[in-house]
N, C-alpha and C positions, 0 to 999 in steps of 0.2 A: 214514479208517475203520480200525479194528482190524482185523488179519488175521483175526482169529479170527470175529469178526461177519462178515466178508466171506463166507470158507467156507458159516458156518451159512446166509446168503441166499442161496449158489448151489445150496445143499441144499434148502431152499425151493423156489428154483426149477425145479431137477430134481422134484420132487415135482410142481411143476403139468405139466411133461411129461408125467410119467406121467397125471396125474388129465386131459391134453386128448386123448392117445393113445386111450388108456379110453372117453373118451367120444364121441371120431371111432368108435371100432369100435363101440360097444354104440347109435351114434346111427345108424350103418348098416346092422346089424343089427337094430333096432327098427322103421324104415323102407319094411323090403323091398326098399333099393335097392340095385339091383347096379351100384355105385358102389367098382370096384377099387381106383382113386388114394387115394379118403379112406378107407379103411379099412386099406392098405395103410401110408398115413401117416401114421394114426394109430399103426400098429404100428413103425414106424420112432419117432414121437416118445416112444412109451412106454417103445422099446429105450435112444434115448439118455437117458431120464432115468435110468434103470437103472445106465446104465454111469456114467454124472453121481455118481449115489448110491455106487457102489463107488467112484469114486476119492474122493470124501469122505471114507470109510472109510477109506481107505491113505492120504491124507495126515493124518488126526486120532488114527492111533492111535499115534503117539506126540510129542512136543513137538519132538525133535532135524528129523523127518519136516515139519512145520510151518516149522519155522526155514526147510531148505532151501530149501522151495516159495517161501514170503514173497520170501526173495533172491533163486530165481530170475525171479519173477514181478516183481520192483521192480527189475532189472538194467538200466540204463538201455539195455542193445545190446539187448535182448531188446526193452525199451519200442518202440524205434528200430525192430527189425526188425517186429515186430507193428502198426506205426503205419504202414510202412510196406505191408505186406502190405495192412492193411484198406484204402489207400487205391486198390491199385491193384485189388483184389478191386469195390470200389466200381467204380471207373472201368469196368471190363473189362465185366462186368456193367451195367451202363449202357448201354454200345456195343453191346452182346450184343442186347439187351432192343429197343434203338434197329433193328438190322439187322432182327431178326426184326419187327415191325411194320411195316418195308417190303416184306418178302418173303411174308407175311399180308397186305397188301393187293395184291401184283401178284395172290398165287390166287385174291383175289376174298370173302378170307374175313375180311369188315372188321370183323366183332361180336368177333371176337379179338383182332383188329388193337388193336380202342379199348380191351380191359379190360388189353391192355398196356400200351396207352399211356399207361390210367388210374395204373396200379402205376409206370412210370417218374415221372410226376408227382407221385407219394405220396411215393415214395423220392425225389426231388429237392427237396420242399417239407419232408421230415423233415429232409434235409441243412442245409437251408437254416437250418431253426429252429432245430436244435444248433447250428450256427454261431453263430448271433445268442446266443445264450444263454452257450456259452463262452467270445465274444470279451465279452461284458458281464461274466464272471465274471475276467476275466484283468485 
């Protein structure tokens, strides 16, 4: 994909941040519900689309600004170290998620317990399918 395309769809995307933040707040507000977390994280998702949208900006405003990012962003230590990061960020998280659903069910508080244990098996059956999909592409 064109560096250039690439930017413009992370622009994009920052843009649905904003428009999901927006709509967690104005959908908790509409509501009545006093529902701190989602409105709170809608405000956090509205903020990082924001900050998303300004480094768009500083990296697009000029061509030399471009070049560097592209390089840095295609450095293979960089790839290396980012491949490396997401996998242990994975892992960690995993174990995390795994402890905490046993420590949710010794309090007794097992309706938590399962919609953890639901999201680990989401994120494990996502894992799984990217797998199958990039080792068929490879």
């Amino acid at each position: 994909m064109d560096y250039k395309k690439k930017l413009k769809s992370r622009l994009y995307i920052a843009i649905t941040y904003i428009a999901l933040g927006i709509m967690m707040i104005a959908g908790t507000f509409a509501t009545k519900t006093d529902n701190d977390f989602i409105s709170a994280f809608g405000f956090a998702m509205a903020i990082m689309g924001i900050v998303r949208i300004r480094n768009y900006f500083i990296i697009t405003k000029n061509e030399e600004t471009i070049r560097k990012q592209e390089i840095a962003e295609t450095d293979e230590r960089n790839l290396s170290i980012q491949s490396k990061a997401k996998s242990a960020t994975f892992s960690i998280y995993t174990m995390l998620l795994g402890a905490t659903v046993i420590v949710l069910s010794f309090l007794g508080l097992h309706e938590a317990a399962k919609w953890i244990s639901y999201s680990v098996l989401l994120l494990l059956a996502i894992y799984w399918i990217c797998y199958l999909v990039y080792q068929k592409k490879s």
